[in-house]
N, C-alpha and C positions, 0 to 999 in steps of 0.2 A: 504494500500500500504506500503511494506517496503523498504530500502535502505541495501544494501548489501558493505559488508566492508572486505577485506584480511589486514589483520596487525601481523606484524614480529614481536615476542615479543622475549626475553632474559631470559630467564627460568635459576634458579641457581639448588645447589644441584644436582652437578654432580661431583663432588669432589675437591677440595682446591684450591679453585680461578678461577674454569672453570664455564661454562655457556654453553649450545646450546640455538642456535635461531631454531625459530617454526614460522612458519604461520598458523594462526589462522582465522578462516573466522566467520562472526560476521550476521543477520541479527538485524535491526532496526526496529523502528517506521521510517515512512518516515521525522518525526521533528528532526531526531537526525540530530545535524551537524559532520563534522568530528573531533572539539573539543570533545563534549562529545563520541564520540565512542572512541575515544583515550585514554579519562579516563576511561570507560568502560572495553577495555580491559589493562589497568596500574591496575584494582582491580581487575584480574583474580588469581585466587588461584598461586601461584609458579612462578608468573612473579616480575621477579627484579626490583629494583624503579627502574626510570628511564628507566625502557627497553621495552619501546615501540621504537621500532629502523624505523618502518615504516608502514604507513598507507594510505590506498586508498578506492575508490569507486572501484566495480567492478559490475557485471552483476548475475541476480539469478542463471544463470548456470555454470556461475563461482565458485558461493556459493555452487552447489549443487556437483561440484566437486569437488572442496576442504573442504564440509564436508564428501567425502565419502573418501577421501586420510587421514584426521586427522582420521580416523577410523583403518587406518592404519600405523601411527607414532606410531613407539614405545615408544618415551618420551610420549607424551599423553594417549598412553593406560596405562602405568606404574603409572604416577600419578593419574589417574583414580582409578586406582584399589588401588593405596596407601591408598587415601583419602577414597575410601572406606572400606577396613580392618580396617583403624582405627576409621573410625564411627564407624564400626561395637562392635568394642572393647569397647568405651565407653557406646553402651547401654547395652554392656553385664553385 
């Protein structure tokens, strides 16, 4: 059984002192409390300290529609693909 989690994170590297916020949809083990999902996503790649701005329970069809919209955020597809060119680059 999992526990299903939406949390608003504050993404930098968008140019000189700005930030967008993202909602993020998160599945768990059902042990996770909403302590540790909240650190979970505070060590997502490109999230600013501190910017976990907001965090809940939600329902799996909640999840399963805001993981098919994060499919569709342009900031997430972009760092997506950053992080991956530059894998890329290093094993080359």
């Amino acid at each position: 059984m999992y526990k299903y989690w939406k949390v608003i994170c504050r993404y930098g590297h968008v140019g000189l002192r700005n930030e967008v916020s993202v909602a993020r949809y998160l599945q768990t083990d059902n042990s996770v409390s909403i302590i540790d999902a909240r650190h979970i996503a505070s060590q997502m790649p490109g999230v600013k300290s501190n910017g976990v701005l907001m965090i809940g329970a939600i329902d799996e069809n909640t999840y399963m529609l805001g993981k098919q919209a994060e499919k569709n955020n342009f900031y997430i597809v972009a760092l997506k693909n950053y992080k991956q060119h530059h894998a890329n680059k290093r094993r080359a």
